[in-house]
C-alpha positions in Angstrom: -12.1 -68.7 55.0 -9.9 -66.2 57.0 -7.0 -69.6 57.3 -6.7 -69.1 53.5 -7.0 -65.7 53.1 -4.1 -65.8 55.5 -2.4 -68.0 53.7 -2.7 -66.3 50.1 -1.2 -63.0 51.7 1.9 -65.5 53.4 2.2 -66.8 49.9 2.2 -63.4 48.4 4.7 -61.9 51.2 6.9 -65.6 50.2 7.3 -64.3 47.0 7.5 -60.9 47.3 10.8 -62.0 49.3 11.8 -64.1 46.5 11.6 -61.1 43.9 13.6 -58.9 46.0 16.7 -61.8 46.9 16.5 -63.0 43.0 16.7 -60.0 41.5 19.8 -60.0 39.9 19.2 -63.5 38.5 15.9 -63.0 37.0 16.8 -60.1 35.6 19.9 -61.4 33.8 17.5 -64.2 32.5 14.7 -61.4 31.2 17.3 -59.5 29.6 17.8 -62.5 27.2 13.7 -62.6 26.2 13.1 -61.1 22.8 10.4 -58.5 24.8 13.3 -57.0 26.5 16.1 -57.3 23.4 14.3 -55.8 21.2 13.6 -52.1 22.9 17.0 -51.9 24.8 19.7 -52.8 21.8 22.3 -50.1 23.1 23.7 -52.6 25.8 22.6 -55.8 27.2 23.1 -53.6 30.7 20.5 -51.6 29.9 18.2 -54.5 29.5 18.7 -55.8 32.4 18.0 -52.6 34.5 14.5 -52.2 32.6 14.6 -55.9 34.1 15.2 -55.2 37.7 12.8 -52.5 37.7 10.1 -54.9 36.5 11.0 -57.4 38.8 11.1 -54.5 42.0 7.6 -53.2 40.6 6.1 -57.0 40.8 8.0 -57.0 44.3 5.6 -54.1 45.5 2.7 -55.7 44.1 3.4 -58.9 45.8 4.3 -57.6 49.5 0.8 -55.9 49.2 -0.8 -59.0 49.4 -3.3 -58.5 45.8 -1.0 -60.1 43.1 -4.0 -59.9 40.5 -4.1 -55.7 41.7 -3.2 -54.5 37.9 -3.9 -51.2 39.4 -1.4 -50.8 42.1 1.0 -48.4 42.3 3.7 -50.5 41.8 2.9 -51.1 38.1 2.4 -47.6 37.5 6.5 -46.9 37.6 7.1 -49.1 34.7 4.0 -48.5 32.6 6.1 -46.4 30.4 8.7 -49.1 30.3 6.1 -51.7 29.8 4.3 -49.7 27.2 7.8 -49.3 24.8 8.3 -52.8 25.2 4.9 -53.4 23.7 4.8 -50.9 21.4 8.0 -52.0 19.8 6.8 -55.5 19.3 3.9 -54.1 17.3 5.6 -52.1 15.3 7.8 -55.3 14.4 4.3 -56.9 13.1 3.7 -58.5 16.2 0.5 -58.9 16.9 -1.7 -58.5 20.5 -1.6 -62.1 21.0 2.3 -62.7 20.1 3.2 -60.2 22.7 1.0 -61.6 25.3 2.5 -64.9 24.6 5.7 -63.2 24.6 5.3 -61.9 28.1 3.8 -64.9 29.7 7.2 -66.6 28.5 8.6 -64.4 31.2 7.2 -66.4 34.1 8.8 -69.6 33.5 12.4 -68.5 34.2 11.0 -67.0 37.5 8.4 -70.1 38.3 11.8 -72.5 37.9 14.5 -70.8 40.4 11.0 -70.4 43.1 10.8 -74.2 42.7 14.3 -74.2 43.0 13.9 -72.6 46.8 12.3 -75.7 48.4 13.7 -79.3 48.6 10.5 -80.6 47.7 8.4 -78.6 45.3 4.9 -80.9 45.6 4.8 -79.5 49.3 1.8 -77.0 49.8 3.8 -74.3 50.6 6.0 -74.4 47.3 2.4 -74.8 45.5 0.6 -71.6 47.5 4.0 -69.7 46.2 4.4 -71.2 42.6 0.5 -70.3 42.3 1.1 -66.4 44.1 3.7 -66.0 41.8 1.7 -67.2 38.4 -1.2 -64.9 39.3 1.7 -62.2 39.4 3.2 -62.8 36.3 -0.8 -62.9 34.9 -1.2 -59.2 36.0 1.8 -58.2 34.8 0.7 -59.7 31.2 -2.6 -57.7 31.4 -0.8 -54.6 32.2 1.3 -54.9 29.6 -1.5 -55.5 27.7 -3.6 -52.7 28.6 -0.7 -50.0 28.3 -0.3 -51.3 24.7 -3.5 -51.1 23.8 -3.4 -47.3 25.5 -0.5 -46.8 23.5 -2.3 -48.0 20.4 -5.3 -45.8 20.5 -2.8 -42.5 21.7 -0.9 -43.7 18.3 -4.1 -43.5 16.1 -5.4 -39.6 17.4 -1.7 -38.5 16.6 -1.9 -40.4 12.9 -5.5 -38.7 12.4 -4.8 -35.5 13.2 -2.1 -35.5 11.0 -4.0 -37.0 8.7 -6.3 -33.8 9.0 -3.6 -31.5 9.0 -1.9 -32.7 5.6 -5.6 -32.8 4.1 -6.2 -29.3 5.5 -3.9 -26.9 3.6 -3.5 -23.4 3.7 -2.0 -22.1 0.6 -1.2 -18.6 -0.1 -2.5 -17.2 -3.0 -0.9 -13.4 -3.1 0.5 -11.1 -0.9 -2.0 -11.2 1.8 -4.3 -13.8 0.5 -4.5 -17.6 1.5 -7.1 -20.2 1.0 -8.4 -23.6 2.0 -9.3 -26.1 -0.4 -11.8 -28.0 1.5 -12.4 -31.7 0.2 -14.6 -34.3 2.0 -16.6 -34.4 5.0 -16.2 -31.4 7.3 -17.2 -32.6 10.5 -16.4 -31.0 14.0 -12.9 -32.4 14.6 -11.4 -31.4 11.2 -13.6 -28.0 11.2 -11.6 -27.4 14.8 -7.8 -28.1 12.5 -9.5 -25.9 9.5 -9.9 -23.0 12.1 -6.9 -23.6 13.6 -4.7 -23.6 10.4 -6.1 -20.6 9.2 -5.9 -18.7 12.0 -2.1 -19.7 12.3 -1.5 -18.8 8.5 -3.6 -15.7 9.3 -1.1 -14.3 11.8 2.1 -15.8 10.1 1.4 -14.3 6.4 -0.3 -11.1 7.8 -3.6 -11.9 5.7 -6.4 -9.6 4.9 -8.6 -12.3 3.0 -9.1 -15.7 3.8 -10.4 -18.1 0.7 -12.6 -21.1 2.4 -13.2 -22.9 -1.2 -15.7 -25.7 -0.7 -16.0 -27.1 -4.3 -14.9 -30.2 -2.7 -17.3 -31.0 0.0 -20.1 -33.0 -1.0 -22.8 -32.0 1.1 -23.7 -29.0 3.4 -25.7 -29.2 6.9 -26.6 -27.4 9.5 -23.8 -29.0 11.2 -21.1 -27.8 8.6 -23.0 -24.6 7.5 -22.3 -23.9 11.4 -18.6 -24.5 11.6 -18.1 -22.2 8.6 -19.8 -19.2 10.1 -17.6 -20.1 13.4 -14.4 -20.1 11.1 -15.6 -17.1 9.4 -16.3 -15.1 12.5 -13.3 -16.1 14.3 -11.0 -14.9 11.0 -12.9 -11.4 11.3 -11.4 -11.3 14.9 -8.2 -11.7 13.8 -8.4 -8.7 11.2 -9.0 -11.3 8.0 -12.3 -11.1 5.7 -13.0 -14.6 4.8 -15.0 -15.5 1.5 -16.3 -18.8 1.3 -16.0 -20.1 -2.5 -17.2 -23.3 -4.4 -21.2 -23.5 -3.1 -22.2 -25.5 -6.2 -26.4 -25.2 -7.1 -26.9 -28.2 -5.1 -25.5 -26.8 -2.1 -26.9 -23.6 -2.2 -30.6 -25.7 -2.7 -30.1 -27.3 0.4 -28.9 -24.2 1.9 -32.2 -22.7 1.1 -34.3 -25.4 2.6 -32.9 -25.9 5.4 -33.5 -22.3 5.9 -29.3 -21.3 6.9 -28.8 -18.1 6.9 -25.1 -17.2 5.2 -26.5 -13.3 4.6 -23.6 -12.6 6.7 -21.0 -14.3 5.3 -19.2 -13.1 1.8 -20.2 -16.1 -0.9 -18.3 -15.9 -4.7 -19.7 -18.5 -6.9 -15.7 -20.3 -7.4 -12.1 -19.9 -6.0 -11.3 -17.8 -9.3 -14.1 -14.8 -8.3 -12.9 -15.1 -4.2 -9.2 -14.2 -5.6 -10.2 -11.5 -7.8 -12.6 -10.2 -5.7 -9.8 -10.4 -3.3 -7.6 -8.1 -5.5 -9.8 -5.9 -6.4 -10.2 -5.2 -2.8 -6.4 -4.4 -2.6 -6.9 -2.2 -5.8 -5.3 -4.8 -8.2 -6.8 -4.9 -11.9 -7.7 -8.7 -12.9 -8.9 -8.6 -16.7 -11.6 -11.3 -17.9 -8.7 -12.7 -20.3 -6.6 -13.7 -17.3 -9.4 -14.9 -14.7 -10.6 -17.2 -18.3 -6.9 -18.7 -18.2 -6.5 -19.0 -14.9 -10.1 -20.6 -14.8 -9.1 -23.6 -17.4 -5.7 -24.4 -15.7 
């Protein structure tokens, strides 16, 4: 057992040595692939330096003696490099399995000038190396796999928080008056933009009233009852009253039997009576003949 432990880690070390004396011409071969081409387009020289650094990184990994270590250190300094590379595939259409494909065509370039060191590759020494170096290349596939799939998930928070953003506006109804039209679920990761938006308009528009219109959330919980009386109190901290607008008979049933108490928190039966309530507050006149038009439009 320790006679072929020892010889896995002399395999390793064989083509660790390798890497390091091939480097130039692996590289120049890499730079060709279409996983390489494809992110470094400025110059073919730039390609083949995100090649050499690859190659150095697997290098490490190999002189370490734990090719199938997709945790070492060594990896780490091109996970960035390695995570463009995959990304750009994807956003080409490529899917997972293409660009694993695409990466394990990267090892036979490398397996070829290996066999190309000894005068006979069936010996077991070219074998022990030609296998070292496939588990390698294996490691460097999952690696690239993983860090695209990283990559992938980092992409979809960004895309859903924007997402929330763009369905979270804060308009600005008069001089010192803004509103959110709230439509769909409010759940605890949108609630947290909603607060966050408002606050920010708060501050940039200098508002004394807040408009939370809820016409367009279908139901109200605990849960959501909760996040509006957070949004609510943390408005009256920044110097903002906040009316919450749009709590349809159905709503306001629930409300009642789930036993929430809103008495705190100013209610006005549509977005309409929040703004004119709103203006009155400033001492501006709304007749009923323009709430009525502005009611129908």
């Amino acid at each position: 057992m320790t006679d072929q432990v020892g010889a896995h880690e002399a395999a390793a070390a064989q083509v660790s040595s390798f890497l390091q004396r091939r480097r130039e011409q692996i590289a120049q071969r890499w730079a060709d692939a279409s996983l390489f081409r494809t992110v470094f387009t400025l110059s073919r020289e730039e390609a083949v330096e995100a090649c050499k650094a690859v190659v150095d990184a697997l290098a490490d990994v190999a002189l370490s003696g734990r090719p199938e270590d997709i945790a070492a250190p060594a990896f780490g300094t091109v996970r960035d490099q390695l995570g463009r590379m995959a990304a750009s595939r994807a956003r080409a259409g490529f899917t997972p399995a293409q660009i694993s494909e695409e990466v394990a065509a990267l090892r036979a370039p490398v397996v070829e000038l290996l066999r190309g060191e000894f005068t006979d590759s069936s010996e077991a020494t070219a074998q022990e190396g030609v296998l070292a170096l496939t588990v390698l290349m294996g490691s460097l596939r999952l690696v690239v796999m993983e860090t695209a799939l990283s990559a992938g998930e980092e992409l979809i928070a960004r895309q859903r928080l924007q997402l929330l953003e763009v369905a979270t506006p804060v308009i600005k109804l008069w001089e010192g008056i803004v509103a959110v039209p709230l439509i769909g679920t409010l759940d605890s990761a949108r609630s947290q933009v909603v607060m966050e938006s408002l606050l920010e308009a708060i501050v940039a528009q200098r508002a004394q009233y807040a408009i939370l219109d809820i016409t367009g959330v279908p139901t109200v919980d605990s849960l959501v009852a909760q996040h509006l009386m957070k949004t609510v109190a943390a408005a009256r901290l920044m110097g903002a009253e906040c009316i919450v607008s749009g709590i349809r008979p159905a709503i306001a049933q629930t409300i009642v039997h789930l036993g929430i108490d809103l008495g705190t928190i100013l209610t006005r039966a549509g977005l309409a009576d929040a703004l004119a309530y709103a203006l009155a507050q400033q001492g501006i006149e709304v007749s009923a003949h323009t709430m009525a038009r502005a009611s129908t439009r």
